[in-house]
N, C-alpha and C positions, 0 to 999 in steps of 0.2 A: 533484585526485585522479581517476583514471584507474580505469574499470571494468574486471576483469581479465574476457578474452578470452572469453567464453561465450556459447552460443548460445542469448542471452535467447529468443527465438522459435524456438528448434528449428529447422525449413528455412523460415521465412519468405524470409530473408536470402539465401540461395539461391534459391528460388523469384524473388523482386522481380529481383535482378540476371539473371536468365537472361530471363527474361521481356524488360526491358527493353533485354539488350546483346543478343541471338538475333537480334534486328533491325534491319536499315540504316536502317531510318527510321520517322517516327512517324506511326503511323495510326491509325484506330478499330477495328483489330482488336486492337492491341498495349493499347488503351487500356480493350478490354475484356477482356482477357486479368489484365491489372493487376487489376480490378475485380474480379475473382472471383479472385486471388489473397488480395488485403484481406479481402473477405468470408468467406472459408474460414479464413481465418486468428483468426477470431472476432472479427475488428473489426464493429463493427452496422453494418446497410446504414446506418442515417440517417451516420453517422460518413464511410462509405464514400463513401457518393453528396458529402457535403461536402468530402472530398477532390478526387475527381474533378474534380467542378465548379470548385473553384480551380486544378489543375492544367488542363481545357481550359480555362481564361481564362488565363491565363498562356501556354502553346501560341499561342491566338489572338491575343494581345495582343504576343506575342514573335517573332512568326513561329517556333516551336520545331519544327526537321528533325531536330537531332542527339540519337538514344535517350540518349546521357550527360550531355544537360541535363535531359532529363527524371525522371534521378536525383537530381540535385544538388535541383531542385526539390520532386520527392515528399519529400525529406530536410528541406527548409528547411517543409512542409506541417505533415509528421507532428510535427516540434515546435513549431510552432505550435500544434497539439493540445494535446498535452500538459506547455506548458512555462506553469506559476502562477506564475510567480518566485518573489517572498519566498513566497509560500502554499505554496510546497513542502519550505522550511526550519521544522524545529523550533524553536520561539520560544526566546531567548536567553533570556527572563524566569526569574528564580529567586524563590523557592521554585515549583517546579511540579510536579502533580500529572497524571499520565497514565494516563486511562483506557484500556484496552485491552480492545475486543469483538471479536465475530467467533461464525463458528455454532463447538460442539464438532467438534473432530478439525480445522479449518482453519488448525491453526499457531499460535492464540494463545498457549498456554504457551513455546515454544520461542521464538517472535518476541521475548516478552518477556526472556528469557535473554540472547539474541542483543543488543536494545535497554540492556539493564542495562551489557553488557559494553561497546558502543560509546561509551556516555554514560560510564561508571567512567573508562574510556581516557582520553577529552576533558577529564576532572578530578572530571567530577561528583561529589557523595556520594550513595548508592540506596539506596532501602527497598523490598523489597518488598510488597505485601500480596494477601493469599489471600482475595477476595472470591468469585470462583468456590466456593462452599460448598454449593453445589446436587450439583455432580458428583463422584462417589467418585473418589477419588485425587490430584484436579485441586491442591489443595494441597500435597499430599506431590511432585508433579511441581513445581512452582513451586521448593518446597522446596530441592529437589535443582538447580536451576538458580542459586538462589541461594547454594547450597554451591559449585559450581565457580565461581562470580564473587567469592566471599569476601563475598557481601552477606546482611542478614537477612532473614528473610521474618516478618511477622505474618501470624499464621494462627487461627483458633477449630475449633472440631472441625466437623464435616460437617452441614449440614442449621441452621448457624448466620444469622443475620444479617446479610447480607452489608454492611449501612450498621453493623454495631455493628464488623466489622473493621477498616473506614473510620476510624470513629471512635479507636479503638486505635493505627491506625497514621500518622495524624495526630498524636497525643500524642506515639507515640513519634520521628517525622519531627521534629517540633519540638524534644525533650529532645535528638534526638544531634544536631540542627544540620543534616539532613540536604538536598539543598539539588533532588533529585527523587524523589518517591515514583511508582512503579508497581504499579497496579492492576489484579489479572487478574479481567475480571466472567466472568459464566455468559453462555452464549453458547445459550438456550432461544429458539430465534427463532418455534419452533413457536407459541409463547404472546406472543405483541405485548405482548399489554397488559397482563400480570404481569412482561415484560422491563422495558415501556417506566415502568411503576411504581415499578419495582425501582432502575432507574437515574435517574430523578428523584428518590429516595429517599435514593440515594448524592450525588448533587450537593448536593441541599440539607445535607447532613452536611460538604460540603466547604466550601459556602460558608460553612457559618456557624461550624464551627470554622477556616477554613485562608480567612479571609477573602484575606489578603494572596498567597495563593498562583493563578501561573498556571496556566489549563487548556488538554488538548490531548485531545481526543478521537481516537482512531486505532481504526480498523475493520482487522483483518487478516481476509486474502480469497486465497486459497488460488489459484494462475496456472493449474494444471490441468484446475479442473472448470469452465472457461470460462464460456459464455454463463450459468450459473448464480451464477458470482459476482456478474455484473450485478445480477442477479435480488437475489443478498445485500444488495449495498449499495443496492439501492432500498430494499428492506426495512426493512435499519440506520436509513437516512437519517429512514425516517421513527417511528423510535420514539426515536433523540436528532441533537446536533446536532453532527454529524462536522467535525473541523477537516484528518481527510485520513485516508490510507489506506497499508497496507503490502500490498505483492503478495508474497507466498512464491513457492517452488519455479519460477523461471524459468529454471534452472540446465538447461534439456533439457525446454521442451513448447514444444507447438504451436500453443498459445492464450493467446498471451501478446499477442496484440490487444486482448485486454479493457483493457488501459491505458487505452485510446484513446478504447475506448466509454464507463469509465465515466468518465473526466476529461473528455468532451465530454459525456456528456449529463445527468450532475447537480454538474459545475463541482467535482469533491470532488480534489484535488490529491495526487501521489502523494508519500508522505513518503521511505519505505523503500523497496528491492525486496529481499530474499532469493535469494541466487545459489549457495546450495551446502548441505551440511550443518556446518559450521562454526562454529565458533562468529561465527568474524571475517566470516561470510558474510553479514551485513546490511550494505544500502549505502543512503547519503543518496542520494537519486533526484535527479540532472542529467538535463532532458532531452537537452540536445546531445549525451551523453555515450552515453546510452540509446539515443538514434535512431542515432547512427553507429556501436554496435554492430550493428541491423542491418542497414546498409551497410558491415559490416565496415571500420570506420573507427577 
């Protein structure tokens, strides 16, 4: 499968190819030109500077003159970044149950929409459940995402239990046979340690009713508010235990480096990217696929 034509990095893609074909040959200005391209682009210096450094070892080790090996090369880098193999597919295991965090307003509700409908496609059976119970309307929005997918949603009214939903939609996950449940939590990152409670609260609910069932923790992290996401999934990381990450709105911004930074510097594997408003607009994350959009490839 083929990523359809969009400019995950806004002018990244532009910027790297101008930078690197502008010039007959390869020097340390061109190589710091590169370098504050990356870093603008909100890849983190440490990320950055680890780039570089393997592309001059590479140059030095290759004798490299010609600016379009030094494409081909930053291309074969940059996925190396970001490319976890298997860690970046959704586990085949069934019955599984998927958590979905992220802060409020960062795309979780809709990601999960998006998610319900790629998994239905590929055969799955869905459940939804409305554990976000903390945030007015957050249910009723799940709701309606689960109307246009023909899937149901358990839900309790607002200000409920969010492990007592769990529980409900566990039962009901087992009576229809269903073969993945999705779970939207509250995304109160303000408060650690009433999240980090809350969602050790919820696991222990799954483990011990939904013993036989698989887990996948997934963080959505919004492509726009850049070095901030970073910021999120440090966060995340440490109030549960992330098995990967979905990037939204990559469909047209400029900060869509943070791939890079966070899959190089807390090893958390990108599952999804989101490329439009669509429903059909969540995509399994390749990195070869990924990088050679921005080398328009």
């Amino acid at each position: 499968m083929e990523y359809e034509k969009k400019s995950f990095f806004g002018r990244l893609s532009e910027r790297l190819t101008d930078t690197i074909m502008a010039r007959g040959k390869v020097d340390e200005d061109m190589m710091e030109e590169l370098e504050e391209v990356l870093i603008t682009s909100d890849i983190g210096m440490e990320t950055t500077l680890k780039m570089m450094e393997q592309l001059r070892q590479i140059i030095k080790t290759e004798v490299l003159v010609n600016p379009e090996n030094i494409k081909k090369h930053l291309k074969e880098i940059m996925i190396g970044i970001v490319d976890r193999e298997e860690l970046s597919l959704i586990t085949k295991e069934r019955p599984l149950v998927i958590l979905v965090v992220g802060i409020n307003g960062g795309g979780k509700t809709t990601t999960i929409g998006k998610l319900a409908y790629l998994l239905k496609k590929q055969g799955d059976g869905i459940l939804l459940a409305a554990a976000d119970t903390f945030r007015a309307a957050a249910s009723d929005q799940l709701e309606i995402w689960g109307e246009r997918n023909g899937i149901a949603t358990i839900r309790h009214k607002e200000g409920a239990d969010p492990s007592a939903v769990i529980f409900d939609a566990i039962a009901s996950a087992k009576a229809r046979g269903t073969s993945v449940l999705i779970v939207d939590t509250a995304g109160r990152l303000q408060n650690k340690k009433n999240l980090m409670l809350e969602l050790e609260k919820m696991n222990k609910v799954i483990t011990r009713e939904y013993p036989d069932a698989a887990r996948e923790t997934l963080l959505v992290l919004d492509a726009t508010t850049g070095k901030n996401a970073v910021s999120q999934a440090k966060e995340f990381s440490q109030v549960c235990d992330l098995s990967g990450m979905v990037l939204t709105k990559l469909d047209g911004t400029a900060k869509g480096g943070i791939v890079f930074t966070i899959v190089d510097e807390l090893n958390l594997p990108v599952k999804f990217i989101g490329v439009g408003e669509r429903i059909e607009d969540l995509k399994p994350f390749v990195a070869e696929e990924f990088v050679g959009g921005i080398f328009d490839e």
